[in-house]
N, C-alpha and C positions, 0 to 999 in steps of 0.2 A: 504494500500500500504506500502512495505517496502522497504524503501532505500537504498543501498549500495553505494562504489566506489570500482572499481577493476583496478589497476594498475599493469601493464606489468615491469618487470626490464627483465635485460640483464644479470646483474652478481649477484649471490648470497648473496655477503658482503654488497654490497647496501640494498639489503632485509633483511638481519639480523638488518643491522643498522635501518632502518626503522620503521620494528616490536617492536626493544627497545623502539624508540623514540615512538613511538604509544601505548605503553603499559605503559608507562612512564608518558604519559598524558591521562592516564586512558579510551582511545578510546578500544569501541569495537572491536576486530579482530573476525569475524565468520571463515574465512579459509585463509589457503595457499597454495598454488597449486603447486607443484615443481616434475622437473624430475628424481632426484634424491634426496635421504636425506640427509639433511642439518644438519650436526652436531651443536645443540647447540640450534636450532629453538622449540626443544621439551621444553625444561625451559625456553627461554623467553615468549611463548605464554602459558604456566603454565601448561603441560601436566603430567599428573601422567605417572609414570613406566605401565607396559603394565602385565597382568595377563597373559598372551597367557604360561609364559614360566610355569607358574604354572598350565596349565589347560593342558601343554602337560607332564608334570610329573603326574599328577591326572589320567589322562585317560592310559598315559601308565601302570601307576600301575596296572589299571584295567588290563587292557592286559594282562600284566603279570601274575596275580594273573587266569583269567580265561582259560589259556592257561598252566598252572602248573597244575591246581585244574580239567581242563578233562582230560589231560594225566594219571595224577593218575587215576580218576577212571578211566576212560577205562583201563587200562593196571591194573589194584588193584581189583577191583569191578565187572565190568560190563564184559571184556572179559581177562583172564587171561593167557597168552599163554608164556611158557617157548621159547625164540627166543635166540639159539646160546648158551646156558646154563646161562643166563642174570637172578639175579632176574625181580621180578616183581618193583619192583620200583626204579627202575635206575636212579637215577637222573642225572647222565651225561649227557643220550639218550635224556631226556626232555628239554637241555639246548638250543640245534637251534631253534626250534617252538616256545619256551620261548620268544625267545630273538626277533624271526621277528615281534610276534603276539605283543609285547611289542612296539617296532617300528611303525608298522603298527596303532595300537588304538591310539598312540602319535601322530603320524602326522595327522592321519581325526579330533583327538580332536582340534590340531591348526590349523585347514584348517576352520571347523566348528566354533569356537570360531573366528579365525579371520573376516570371511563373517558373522556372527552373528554380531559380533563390529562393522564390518567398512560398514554396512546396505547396502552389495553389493551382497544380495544373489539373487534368482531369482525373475526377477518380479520389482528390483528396477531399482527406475526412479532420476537417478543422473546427474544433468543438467553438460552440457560441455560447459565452461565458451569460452572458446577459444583453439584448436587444439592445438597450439604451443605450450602448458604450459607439452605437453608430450613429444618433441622434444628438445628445448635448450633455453625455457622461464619459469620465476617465475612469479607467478601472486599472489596477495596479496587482498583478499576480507573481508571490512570493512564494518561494519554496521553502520549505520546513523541515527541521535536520531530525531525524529517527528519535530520540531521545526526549523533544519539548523543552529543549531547554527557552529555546529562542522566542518562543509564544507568545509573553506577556511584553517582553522588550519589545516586540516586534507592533503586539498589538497599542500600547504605549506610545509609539514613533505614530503611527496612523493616525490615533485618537486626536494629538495634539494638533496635528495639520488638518482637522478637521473633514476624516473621511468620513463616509456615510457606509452604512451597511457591512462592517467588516466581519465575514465569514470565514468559519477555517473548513476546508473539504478535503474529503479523500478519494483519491481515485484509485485503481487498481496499473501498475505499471503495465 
């Protein structure tokens, strides 16, 4: 069985404060739940920068590179056709398809790479703590060490920042 507590706040500065104080006295945080992004909540709960924007520069490259590299050949190689008295390798003419095919591989590689991270792709089973936490509630889910020591400290830190609803649950690992 694994323990946690999930506590409800109202306003976000409460939950920042919270997380400090929680992380501060070296407590577990497994998640936080929030409706919108909290500036600032990424470094206290120790989150690295995110690879996303690098995998859509990567993939676009791709793009890029595959989407130059058929026009040539087709228009070089494979069929060669004098259009309007144009050479064969225009590269102006190559510049829109370039540019969307580049567009296009950038955003499925971050669409891709983000449902890859955030283990939201088909088929996942991501339990729903409480409705509200996607309307105009934080919720703040702590883990809890085998023994209880941490309980009352923990529920303590909560109380004072003024959460709402603080529950301790148990799930089956």
């Amino acid at each position: 069985m694994r323990r946690y507590i999930s506590a409800y706040f109202e306003d976000e500065e409460n939950l920042l404060r919270a997380a400090k104080d929680l992380k501060e006295k070296q407590v577990s945080i497994q998640d936080v739940l929030t409706p919108f992004p909290i500036h600032g909540l990424d470094s206290i709960l120790g989150f690295k920068r995110s690879n996303i924007p690098t995998v859509g520069f990567f993939s676009g490259a791709i793009g890029c590179i595959l989407a130059f590299g058929f026009q040539a050949w087709a228009f070089i190689v494979d069929y060669p056709l004098f259009i309007g008295g144009k050479p064969h390798f225009a590269i102006p003419s190559f510049i829109p398809i370039t540019f969307e095919l580049t567009v296009l591989f950038a955003s499925f590689g971050m669409v891709f790479a983000f449902l890859i991270r955030s283990k939201l792709g088909p088929g996942a089973n991501n339990p729903i703590h409480d409705e509200r936490i996607t309307d105009d509630r934080f919720m703040i889910i702590i883990d809890l060490d085998e023994d209880g020591n941490q309980d009352e400290m923990v529920k303590e830190i909560l109380a004072k920042e003024e959460a709402r609803e603080i529950k301790v649950k148990e799930i089956e690992k």
